[in-house]
NUTORGU-746622 format. One record per residue (C-alpha): residue number from 1; y, x, z; residue in three letters. Coordinates in steps of 0.2 Angstrom, whole numbers. Each point is the difference from the previous one (the first is absolute). Layout:
<nodes>
NUM, Y, X, Z, ALA
...
</nodes>
This chain:
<nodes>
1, -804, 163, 1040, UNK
2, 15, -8, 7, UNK
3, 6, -6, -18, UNK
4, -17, -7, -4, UNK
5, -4, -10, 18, UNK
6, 16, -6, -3, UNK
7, -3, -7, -16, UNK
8, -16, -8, 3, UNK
9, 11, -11, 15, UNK
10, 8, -6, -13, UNK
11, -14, -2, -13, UNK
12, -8, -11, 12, UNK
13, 14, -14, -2, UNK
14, -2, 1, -18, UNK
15, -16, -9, 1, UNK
16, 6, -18, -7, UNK
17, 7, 6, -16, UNK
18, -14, 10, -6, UNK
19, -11, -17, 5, UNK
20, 9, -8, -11, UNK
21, 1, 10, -16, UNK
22, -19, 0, 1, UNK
23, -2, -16, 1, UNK
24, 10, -3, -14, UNK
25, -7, 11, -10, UNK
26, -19, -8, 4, UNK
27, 7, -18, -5, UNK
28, 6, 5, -15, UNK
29, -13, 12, -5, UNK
30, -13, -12, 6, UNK
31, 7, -13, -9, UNK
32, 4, 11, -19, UNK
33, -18, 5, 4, UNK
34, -7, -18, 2, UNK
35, 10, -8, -13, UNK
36, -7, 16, -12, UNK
37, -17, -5, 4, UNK
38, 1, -19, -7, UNK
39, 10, 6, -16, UNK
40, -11, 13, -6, UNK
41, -11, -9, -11, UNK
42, 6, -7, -17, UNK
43, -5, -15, -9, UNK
44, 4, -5, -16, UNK
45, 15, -15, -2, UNK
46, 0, -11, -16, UNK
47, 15, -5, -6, UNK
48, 2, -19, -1, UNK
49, 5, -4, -18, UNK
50, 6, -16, -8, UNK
51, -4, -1, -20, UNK
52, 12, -14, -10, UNK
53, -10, 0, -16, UNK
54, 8, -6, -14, UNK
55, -12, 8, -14, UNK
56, -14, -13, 1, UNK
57, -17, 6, -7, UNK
58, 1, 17, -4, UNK
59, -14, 12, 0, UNK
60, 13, 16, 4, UNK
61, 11, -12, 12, UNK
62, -15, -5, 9, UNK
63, -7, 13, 2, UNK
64, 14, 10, 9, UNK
65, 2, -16, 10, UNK
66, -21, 5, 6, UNK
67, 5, 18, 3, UNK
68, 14, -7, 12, UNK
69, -7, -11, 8, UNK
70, -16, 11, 4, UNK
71, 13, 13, 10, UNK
72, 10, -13, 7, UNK
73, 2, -14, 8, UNK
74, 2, -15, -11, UNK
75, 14, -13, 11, UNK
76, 3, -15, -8, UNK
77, 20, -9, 2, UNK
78, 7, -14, -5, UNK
79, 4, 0, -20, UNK
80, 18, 3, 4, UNK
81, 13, 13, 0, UNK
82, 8, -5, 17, UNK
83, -16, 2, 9, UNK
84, -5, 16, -8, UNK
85, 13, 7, 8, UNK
86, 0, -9, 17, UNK
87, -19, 9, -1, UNK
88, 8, 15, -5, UNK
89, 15, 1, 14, UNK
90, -15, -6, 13, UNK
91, -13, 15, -7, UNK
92, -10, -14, -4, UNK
93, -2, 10, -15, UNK
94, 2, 18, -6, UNK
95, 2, 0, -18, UNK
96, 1, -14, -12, UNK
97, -5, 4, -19, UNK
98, 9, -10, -12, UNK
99, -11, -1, -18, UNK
100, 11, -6, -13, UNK
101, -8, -12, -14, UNK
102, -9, 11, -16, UNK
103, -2, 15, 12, UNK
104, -18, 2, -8, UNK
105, 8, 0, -19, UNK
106, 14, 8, 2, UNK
107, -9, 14, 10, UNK
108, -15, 2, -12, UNK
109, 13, 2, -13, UNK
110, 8, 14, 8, UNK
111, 17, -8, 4, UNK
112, -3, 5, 18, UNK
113, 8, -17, 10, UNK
114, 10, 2, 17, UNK
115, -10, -7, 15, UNK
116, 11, -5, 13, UNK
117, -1, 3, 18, UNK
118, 7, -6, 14, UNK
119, -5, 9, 17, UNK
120, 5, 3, 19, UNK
121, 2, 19, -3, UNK
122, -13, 6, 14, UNK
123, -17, 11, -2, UNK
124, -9, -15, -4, UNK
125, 11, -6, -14, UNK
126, -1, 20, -7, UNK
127, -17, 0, 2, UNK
128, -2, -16, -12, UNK
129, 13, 8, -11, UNK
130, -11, 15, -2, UNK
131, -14, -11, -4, UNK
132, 10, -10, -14, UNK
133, 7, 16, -8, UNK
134, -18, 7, 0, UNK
135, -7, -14, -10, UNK
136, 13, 1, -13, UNK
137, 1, 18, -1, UNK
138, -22, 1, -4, UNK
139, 3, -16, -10, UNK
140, 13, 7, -14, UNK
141, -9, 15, -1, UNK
142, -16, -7, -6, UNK
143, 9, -13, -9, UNK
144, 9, 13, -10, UNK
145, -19, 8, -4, UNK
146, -9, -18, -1, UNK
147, 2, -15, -12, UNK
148, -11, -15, 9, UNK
149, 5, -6, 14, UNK
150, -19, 0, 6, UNK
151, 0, 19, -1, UNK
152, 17, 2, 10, UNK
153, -5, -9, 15, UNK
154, -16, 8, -1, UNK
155, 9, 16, 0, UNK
156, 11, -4, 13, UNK
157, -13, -7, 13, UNK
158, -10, 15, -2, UNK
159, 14, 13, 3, UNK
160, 7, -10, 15, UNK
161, -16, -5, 10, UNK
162, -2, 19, 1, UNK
163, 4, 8, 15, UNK
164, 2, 17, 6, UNK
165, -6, 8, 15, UNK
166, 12, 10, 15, UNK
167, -10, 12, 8, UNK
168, 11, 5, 16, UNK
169, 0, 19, 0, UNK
170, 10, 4, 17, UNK
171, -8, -1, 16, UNK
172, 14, -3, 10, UNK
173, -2, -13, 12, UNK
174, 18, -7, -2, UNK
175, -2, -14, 12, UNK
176, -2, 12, 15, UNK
177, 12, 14, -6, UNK
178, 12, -14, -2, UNK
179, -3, -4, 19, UNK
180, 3, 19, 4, UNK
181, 17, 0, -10, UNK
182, 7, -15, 8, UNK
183, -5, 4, 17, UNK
184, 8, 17, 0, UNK
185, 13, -4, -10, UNK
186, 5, -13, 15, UNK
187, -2, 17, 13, UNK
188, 13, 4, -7, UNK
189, 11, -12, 8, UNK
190, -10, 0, 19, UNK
191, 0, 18, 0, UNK
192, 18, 2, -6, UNK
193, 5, -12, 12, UNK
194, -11, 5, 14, UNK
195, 6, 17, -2, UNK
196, 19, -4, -1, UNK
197, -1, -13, 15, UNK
198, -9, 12, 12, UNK
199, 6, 16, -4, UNK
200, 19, -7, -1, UNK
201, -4, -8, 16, UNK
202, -6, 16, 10, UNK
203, 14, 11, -8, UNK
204, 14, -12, 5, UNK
205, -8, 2, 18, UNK
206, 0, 19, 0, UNK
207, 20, -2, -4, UNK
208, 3, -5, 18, UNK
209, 16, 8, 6, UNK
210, -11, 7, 14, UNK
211, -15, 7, -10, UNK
212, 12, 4, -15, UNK
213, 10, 13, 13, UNK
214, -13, 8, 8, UNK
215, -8, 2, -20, UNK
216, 14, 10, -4, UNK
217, 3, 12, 16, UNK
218, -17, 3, -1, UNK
219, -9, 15, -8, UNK
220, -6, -10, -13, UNK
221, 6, 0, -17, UNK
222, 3, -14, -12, UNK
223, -13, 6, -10, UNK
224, -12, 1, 11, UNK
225, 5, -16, 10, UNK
226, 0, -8, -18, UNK
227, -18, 7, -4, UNK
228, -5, -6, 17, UNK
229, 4, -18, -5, UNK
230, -6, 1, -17, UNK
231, -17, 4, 4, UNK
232, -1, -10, 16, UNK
233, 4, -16, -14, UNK
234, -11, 9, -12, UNK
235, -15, -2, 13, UNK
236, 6, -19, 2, UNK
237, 1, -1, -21, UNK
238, -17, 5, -1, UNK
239, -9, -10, 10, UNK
240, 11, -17, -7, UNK
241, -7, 7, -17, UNK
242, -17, 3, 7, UNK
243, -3, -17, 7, UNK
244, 7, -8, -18, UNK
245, -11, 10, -8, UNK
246, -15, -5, 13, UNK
247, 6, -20, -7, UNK
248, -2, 5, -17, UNK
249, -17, 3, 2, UNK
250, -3, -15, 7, UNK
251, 11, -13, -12, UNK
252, -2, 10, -15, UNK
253, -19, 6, -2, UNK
254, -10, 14, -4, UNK
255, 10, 6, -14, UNK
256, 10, 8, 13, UNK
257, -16, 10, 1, UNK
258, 3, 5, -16, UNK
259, 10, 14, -10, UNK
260, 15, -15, -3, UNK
261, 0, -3, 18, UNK
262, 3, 19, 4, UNK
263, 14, 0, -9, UNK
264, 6, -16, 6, UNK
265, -2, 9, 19, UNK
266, 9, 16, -6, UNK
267, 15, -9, -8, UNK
268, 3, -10, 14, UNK
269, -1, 16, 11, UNK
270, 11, 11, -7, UNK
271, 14, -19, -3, UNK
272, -3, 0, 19, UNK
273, 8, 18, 4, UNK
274, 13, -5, -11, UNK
275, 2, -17, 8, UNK
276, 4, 12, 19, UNK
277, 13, 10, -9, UNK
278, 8, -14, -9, UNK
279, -2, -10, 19, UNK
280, 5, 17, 9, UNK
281, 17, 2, -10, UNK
282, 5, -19, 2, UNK
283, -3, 4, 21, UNK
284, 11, 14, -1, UNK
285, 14, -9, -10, UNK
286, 2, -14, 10, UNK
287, 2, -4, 20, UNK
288, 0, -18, 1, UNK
289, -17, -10, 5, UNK
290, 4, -16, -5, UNK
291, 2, 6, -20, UNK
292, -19, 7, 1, UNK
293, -6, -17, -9, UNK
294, 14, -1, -10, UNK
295, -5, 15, -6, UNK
296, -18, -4, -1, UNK
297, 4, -15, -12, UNK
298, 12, 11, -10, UNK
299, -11, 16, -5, UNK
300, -18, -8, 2, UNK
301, 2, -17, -7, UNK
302, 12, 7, -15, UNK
303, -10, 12, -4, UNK
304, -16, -10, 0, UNK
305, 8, -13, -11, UNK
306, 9, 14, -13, UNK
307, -15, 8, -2, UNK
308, -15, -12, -1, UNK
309, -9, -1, 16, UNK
310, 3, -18, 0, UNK
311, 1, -5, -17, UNK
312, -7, 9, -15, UNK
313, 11, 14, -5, UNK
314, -5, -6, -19, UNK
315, 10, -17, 1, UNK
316, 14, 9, 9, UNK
317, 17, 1, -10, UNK
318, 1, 18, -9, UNK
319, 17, 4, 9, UNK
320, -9, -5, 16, UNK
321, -12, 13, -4, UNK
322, 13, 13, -5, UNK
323, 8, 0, 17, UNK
324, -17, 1, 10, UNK
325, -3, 15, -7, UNK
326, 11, 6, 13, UNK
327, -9, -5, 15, UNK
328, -18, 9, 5, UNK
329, -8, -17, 1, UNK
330, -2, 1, -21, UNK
331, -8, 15, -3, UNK
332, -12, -8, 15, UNK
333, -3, -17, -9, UNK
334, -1, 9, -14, UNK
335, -15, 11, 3, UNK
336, -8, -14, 8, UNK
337, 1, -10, -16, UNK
338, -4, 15, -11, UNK
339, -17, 1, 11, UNK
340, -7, -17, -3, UNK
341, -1, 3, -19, UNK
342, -7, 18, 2, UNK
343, -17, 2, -9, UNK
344, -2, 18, 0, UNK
345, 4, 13, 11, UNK
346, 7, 17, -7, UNK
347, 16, 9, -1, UNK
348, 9, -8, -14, UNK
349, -4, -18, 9, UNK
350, 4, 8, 16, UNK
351, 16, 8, -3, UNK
352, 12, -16, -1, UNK
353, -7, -5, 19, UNK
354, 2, 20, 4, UNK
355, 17, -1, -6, UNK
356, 5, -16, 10, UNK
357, -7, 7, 15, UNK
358, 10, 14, -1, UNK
359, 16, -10, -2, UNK
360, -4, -7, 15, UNK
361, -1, 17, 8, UNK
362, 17, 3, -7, UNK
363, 8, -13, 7, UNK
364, -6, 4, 17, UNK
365, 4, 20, 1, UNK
366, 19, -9, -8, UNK
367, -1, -13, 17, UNK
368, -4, 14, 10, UNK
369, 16, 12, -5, UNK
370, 10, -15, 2, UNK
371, -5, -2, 18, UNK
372, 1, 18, 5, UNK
373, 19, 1, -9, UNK
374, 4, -17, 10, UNK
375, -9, 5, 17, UNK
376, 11, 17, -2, UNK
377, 16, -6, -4, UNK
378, -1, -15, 15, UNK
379, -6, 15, 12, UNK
380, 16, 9, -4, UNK
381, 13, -15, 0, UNK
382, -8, -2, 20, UNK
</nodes>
């Protein structure tokens, strides 16, 4: 009992920290969660396209000119190259067509001429040059089957004013698993940290020369006084996990009423044991007080940036993602990304997140062995 009043004297100083890291992690989450709410909703974008004709009065050449400028936006410049491409470098305008003279003969007779194109090279400017190439592509295939011209734009109005239907077969709501993702993904630094901070923190005060001396003439062992410790930050782990978990239910929803959301809960439990053995063999390596939050910013904020918690591990550098796999906050990440795309629950879409859970494990029992080899060795060398 001693071991544990004496630790919750010191957890009671620890207060400020833990503030903190939940206030973060509501600020952040709030906001990803706000800003995910006004983004959900999609709206088609025309590209603003500028025609320079030079083909006057041609069926074919005005008619692809009509399909244009039915799925785009027709923007008129001054008839000159220098403020074409004043409009260009402004994104005044995303694609400008250049129609040579005789494009309607020439292309009727199968000589196939070069329209050129000058664009600003974002998903507006693709989007037009999707449009273009779909033109020409439909237009030389009927105009390989079809001798008047009539017939051919008949043709090629028919087949591109016909549109298919997309009929959304997952019932995923993506918009609140993303939510879930985020928000534990970003745990993973305020219970990382949290964890680090306090339990660093307590263990540095148990080192006291006084305490540390009567530790070891007493009848205690270091496994036992080690276990002592370890469940007494457990106990303190838990509830830090608890209380995140209360807050995701709150900031993320009712799908963490869900089977996604159990996963989310169990994930993030079985990182949070891992988080006091990876916190408990930090205390027990180092003495000084004042490196706590150099440590804190080392192994919590590395880790959240190596492994995605901040940024998506899918933009993140390959070699970036090579090292992490080395650190438990991956395999955490991981899982939680794995979940949000999860449509059916079995063992063969089970087993990946099984597997990374068990890593996890892993790691711990290997942070635990560590402590107990270090704890033992120290207790000699005293």
């Amino acid at each position: 009992m001693t071991i544990f009043k004496t630790f919750l004297k010191v957890l009671n100083k620890c207060k400020a920290p833990i503030i903190i890291y939940t206030v973060f992690l509501i600020f952040f989450g709030g906001f990803n969660i706000k800003t995910s709410d006004n983004s959900m909703s999609f709206v088609a974008d025309k590209p603003d396209i500028l025609i320079v004709n030079e083909d006057k009065d041609n069926k074919i050449t005005n008619n692809l000119i009509n399909y244009i400028e039915k799925n785009s936006n027709k923007i008129e410049i001054e008839d000159n190259e220098e403020a074409r491409n004043d409009a260009l470098f402004y994104r005044d305008v995303n694609y400008i067509i250049y129609i040579p003279a005789n494009y309607g003969e020439d292309f009727l007779k199968g000589v196939n001429p070069e329209i050129k194109i000058k664009s600003t090279g974002d998903y507006q400017a693709s989007l037009a040059e999707m449009m273009l190439e779909r033109y020409i592509k439909v237009a030389n295939i009927y105009n390989d089957t079809y001798s008047l011209e009539d017939d051919i734009i008949e043709k090629v109005n028919d087949t591109l004013s016909k549109e298919t239907n997309i009929e959304i077969t997952s019932k995923l709501d993506t918009a609140k698993l993303d939510k879930a993702s985020f928000y534990y993904n970003f745990t993973n630094y305020c219970i990382l940290a949290g964890c680090i901070y306090v339990i660093c923190l307590i263990l540095s005060s148990f080192k006291n020369e006084n305490i540390s001396k009567r530790t070891i003439v007493s009848s205690i062992n270091y496994k036992e006084y080690n276990m002592k410790l370890l469940i007494s930050n457990t106990l303190f782990s838990i509830i830090l996990w608890m209380f995140y978990v209360l807050l995701s239910f709150v900031l993320v929803g009712d799908i963490m009423f869900t089977a996604h959301g159990v996963i989310y809960i169990i994930n993030s439990f079985i990182f949070t044991l891992c988080a006091v053995t990876i916190a408990f063999l930090i205390g027990n390596l180092m003495r000084n007080k004042d490196a706590i939050n150099g440590i804190v910013n080392v192994i919590a904020l590395g880790s959240s940036f190596l492994c995605g918690a901040f940024v998506p591990a899918d933009i993140l550098p390959d070699s970036v993602l090579k090292i992490a796999h080395i650190l438990p906050s991956y395999w955490y990440i991981k899982t939680n990304e794995m979940v949000k795309t999860l449509e059916e629950f079995n063992f063969e879409t089970l087993k990946p997140i099984v597997i990374n859970m068990g890593v996890i494990v892993l790691f711990s029992i290997l942070f635990i062995t560590i402590t107990n080899i270090v704890s033992s060795k120290k207790r000699k060398k005293n």
